[in-house]
C-alpha positions in Angstrom: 13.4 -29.5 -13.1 11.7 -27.7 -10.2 7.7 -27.0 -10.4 7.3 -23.1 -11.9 4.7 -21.7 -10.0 3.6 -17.9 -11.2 2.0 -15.9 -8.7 -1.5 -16.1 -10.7 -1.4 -19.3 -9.8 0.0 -19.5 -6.1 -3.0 -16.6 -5.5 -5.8 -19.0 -6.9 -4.9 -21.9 -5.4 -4.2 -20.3 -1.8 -7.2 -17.9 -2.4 -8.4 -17.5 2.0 -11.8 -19.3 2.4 -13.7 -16.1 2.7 -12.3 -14.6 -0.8 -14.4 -14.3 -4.2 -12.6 -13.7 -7.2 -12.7 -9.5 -6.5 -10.0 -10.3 -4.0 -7.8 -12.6 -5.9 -8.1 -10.4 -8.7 -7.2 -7.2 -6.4 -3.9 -8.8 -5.4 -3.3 -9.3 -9.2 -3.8 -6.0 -9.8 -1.3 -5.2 -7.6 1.3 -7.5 -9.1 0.9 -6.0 -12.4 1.2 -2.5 -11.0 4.5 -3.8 -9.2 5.7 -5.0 -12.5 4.6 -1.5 -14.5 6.4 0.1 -11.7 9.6 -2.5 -11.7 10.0 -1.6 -15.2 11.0 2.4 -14.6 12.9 1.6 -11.6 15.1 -0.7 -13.0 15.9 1.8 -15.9 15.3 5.4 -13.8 18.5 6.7 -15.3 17.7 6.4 -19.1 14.3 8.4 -18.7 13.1 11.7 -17.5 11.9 10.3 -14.3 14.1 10.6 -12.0 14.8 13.8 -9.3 12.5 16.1 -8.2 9.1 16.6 -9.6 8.6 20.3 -7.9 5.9 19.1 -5.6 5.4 18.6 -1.8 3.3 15.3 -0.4 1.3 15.3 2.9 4.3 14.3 5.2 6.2 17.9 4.3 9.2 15.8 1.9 9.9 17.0 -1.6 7.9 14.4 -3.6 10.4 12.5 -5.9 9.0 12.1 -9.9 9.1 8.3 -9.3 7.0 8.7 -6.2 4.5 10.8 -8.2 4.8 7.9 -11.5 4.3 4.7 -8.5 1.2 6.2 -7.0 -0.3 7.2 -10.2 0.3 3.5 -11.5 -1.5 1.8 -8.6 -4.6 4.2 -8.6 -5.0 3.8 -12.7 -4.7 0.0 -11.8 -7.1 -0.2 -9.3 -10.0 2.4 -9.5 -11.9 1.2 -12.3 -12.2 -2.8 -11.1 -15.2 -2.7 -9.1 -13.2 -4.3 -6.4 -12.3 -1.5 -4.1 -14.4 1.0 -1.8 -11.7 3.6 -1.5 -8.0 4.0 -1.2 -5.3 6.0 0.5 -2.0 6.7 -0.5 0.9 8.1 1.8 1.0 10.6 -1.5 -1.9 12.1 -1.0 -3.3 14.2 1.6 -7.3 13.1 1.9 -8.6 9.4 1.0 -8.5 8.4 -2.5 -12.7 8.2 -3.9 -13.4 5.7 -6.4 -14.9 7.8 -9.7 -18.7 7.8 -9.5 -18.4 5.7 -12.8 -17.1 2.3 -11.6 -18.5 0.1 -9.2 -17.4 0.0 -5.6 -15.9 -2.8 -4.3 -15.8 -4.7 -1.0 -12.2 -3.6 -0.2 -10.1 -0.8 1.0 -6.8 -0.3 0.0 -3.7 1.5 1.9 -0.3 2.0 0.5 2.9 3.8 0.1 3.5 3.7 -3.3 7.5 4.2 -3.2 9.0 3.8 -0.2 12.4 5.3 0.4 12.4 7.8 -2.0 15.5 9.4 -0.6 17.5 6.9 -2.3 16.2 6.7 -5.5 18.8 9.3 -7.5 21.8 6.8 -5.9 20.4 3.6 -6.6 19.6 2.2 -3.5 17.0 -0.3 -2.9 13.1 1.0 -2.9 10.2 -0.7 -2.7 6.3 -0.1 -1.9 4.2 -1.1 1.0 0.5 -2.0 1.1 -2.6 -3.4 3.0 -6.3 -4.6 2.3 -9.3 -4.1 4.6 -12.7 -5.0 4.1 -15.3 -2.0 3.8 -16.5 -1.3 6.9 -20.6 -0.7 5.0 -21.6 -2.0 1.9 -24.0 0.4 1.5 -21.9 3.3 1.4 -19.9 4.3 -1.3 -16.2 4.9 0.6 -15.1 6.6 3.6 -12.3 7.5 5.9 -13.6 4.1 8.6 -12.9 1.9 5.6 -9.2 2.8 6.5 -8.6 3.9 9.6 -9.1 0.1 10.9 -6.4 -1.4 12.9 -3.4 -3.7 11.1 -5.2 -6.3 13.0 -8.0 -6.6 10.9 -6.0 -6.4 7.5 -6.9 -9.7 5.3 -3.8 -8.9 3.5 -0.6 -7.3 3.5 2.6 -6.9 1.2 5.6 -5.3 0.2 7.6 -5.0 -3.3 11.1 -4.8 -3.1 12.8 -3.0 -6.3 16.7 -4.7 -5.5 19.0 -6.4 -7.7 15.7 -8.7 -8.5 12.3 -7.2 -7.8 10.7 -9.3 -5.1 7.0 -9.3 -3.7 6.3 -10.6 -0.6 2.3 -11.1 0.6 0.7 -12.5 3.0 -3.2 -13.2 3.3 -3.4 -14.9 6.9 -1.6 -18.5 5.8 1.7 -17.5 6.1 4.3 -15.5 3.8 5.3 -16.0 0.3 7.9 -14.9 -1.6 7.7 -14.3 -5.5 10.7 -13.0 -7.5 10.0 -10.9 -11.1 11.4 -13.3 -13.6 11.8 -10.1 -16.6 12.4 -12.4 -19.5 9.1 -14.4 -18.5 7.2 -11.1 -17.2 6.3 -13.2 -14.4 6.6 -13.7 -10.8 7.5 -17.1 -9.8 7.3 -18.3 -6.3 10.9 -18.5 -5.1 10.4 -18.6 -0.8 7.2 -20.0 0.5 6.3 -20.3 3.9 9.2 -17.7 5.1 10.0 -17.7 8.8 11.7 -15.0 11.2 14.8 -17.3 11.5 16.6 -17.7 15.2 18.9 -16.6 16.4 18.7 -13.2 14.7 21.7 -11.9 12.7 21.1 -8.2 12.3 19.4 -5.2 14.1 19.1 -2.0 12.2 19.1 1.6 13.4 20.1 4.9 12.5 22.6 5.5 15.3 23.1 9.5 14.4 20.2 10.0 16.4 21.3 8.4 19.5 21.7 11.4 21.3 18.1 12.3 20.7 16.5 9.5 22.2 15.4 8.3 25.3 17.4 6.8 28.3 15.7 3.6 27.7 16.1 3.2 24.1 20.0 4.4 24.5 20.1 1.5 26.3 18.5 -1.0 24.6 20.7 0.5 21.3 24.1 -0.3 23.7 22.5 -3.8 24.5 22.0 -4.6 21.0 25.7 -3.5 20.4 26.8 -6.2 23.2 26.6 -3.4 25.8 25.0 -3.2 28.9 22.3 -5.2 30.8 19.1 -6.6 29.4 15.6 -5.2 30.5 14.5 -8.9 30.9 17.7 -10.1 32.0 18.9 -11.7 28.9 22.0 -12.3 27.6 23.2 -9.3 25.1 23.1 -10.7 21.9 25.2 -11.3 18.7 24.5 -9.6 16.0 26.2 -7.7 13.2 24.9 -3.4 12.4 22.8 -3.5 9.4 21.0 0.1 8.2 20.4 1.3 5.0 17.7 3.7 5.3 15.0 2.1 3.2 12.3 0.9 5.2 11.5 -2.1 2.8 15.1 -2.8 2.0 15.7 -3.1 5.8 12.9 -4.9 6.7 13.5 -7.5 4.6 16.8 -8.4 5.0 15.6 -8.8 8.7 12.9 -10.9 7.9 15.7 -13.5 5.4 18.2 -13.3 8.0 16.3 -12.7 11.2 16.8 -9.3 13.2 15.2 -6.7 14.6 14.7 -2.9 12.7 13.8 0.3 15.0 12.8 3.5 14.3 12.2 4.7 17.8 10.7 8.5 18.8 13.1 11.2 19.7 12.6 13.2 22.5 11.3 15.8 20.8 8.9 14.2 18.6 7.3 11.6 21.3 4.5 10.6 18.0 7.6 8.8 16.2 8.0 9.0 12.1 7.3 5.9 10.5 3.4 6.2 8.7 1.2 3.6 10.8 -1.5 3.1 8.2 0.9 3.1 5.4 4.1 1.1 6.7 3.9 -0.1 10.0 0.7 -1.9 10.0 1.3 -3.9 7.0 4.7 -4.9 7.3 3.1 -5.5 11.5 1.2 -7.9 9.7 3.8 -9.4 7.6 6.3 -10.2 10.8 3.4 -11.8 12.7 2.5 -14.2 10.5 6.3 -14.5 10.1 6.6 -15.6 13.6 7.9 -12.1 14.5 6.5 -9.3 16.2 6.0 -5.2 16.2 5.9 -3.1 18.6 5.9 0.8 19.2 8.0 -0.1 22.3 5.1 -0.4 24.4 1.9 -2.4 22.3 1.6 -4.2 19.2 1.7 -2.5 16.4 -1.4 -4.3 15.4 -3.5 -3.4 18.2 -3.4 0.9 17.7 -6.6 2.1 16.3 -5.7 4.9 13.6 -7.1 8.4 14.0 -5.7 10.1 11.4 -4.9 9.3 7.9 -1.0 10.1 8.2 -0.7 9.6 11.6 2.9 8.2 12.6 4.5 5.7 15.3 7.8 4.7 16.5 8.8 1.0 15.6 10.5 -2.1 16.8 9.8 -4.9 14.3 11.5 -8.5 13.7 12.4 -10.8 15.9 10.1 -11.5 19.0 12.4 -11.4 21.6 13.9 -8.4 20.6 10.9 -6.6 20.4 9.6 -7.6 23.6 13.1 -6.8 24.9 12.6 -3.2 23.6 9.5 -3.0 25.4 11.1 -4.2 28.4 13.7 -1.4 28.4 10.7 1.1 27.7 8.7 -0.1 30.9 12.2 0.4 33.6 12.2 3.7 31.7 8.4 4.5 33.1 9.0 2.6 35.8 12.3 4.7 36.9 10.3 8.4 35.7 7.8 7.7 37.5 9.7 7.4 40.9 11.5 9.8 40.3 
């Protein structure tokens, strides 16, 4: 019989040099709110929780009641501990204050608490997204700095997938581990340690109803995915099989099993891009780096922006290396060719 190894234990015994117990704890805390949350997804039809819950978040989309439910879970989990600073939720529209009552802690927590929330009413994959920071002063209670730090300086970064099995998937700087919700044991058990971008890449993933309304140099590095084309670093297209199912996790995650590359690139007419850079992009930046992979807004890392605002938004090119840096290669002849034109 294999060694059962719950993610209590993985955490302690991998714990980064730097951490106390207020940091091994967090990530706990967020396990357990992945599991309160796992438990309403997985039976969303037989309670009053799924549709619309008549409200509007910060990005302008029709908040979904299981969206509300997530991002109530993770606060009530986390803002009486004494190990966070502040929080902010791609939910809500200013930073999230710890209550006066509890003591602050020396971490700041981002997250979306239910990505793709378009797909919850047809029972497609969902998951939710987050990232630590330290607090940028420990002798101030919580602000907006503590979170608008670049995904470079995360000390941790995750995602729970809500599939067929509920999956989390972390990384604190030694690698990424893979824990899969065991629901008769109420545990997570450790089920892919050490995971790896694997080469070559199977899959690329993009929503190709929008190809008209990008850029010649994305339209191009779409057709050289598809086989089409030249490369912008002269490589060989490559090949790979269309993968896209619209939830950001669900995509991204399949990539990072099978190897690929996922894209949300900007349309023409919104140059800023959609996908939340605080929220999404910088953690699961994070994730594919220590992965062996790499992100990219086609023309820097994903790591290396400095945020500005608190729902500020970026195009994306995550997975495998070379395709990303191939994306950014077919971005650079576009500048090159505008500006000689």
């Amino acid at each position: 019989m294999s060694k059962v190894i719950t993610i209590e234990r993985f955490i302690l015994d991998h714990q980064p040099d730097y951490a106390r117990g207020e940091f091994t704890n967090l990530l706990y805390d967020i396990a357990l709110a992945a599991k309160i949350i796992h438990q309403n997804t997985s039976r969303a039809g037989l309670v009053d929780i799924l549709g619309r819950a008549g409200g509007i978040n910060v990005q302008g989309e029709e908040q979904q009641k299981l969206d509300v439910y997530a991002d109530d879970v993770i606060f009530r989990m986390c803002d009486h501990t004494g190990r966070l600073c502040v929080m902010a939720s791609e939910e809500q529209e200013e930073i999230i204050h710890i209550p006066e009552q509890f003591r602050k802690g020396s971490y700041a927590l981002v997250y979306d608490p239910l990505d793709g929330s378009s797909n919850i009413d047809v029972n497609v994959s969902i998951g939710t997204i987050f990232g630590i920071y330290r607090c940028k002063d420990w002798e101030l209670r919580g602000r907006l700095e503590d979170v608008l730090q670049p995904a470079r300086d995360l000390v941790a970064a995750g995602y729970v997938l809500y599939g067929s099995s509920t999956m989390l998937v972390y990384s604190t700087g030694q690698g990424v581990h893979g824990f899969t919700l065991d629901p008769g044991l109420g545990e997570f058990l450790l089920s892919h340690e050490n995971i790896r971008v694997p080469e070559p890449p199977k899959y690329y993933s993009v929503n190709h109803s929008y190809y008209s309304r990008w850029s010649p140099g994305v339209q191009r590095y779409v057709d050289w995915l598809e086989g089409r084309g030249e490369a912008g670093n002269n490589q060989p297209a490559p090949s790979m099989s269309a993968r896209y199912i619209g939830s950001l996790v669900a995509d991204f995650h399949r990539n990072l099993m099978r190897g690929g590359v996922f894209c949300y690139p900007a349309e023409r007419s919104k140059p800023q891009g959609k996908i939340r850079l605080l929220y999404e992009a910088g953690p699961l930046a994070y994730l594919i780096e220590q992965a062996g992979g790499y992100a990219s807004d086609g023309r820097q890392s994903i790591l290396d922006i400095v945020p500005t605002e608190l729902h500020q938004r970026t195009p994306l090119f995550i997975g495998n290396r070379s395709l990303v840096q191939e994306a950014e290669a077919f971005l650079r002849q576009e500048e090159q060719e505008m500006a000689q034109a």
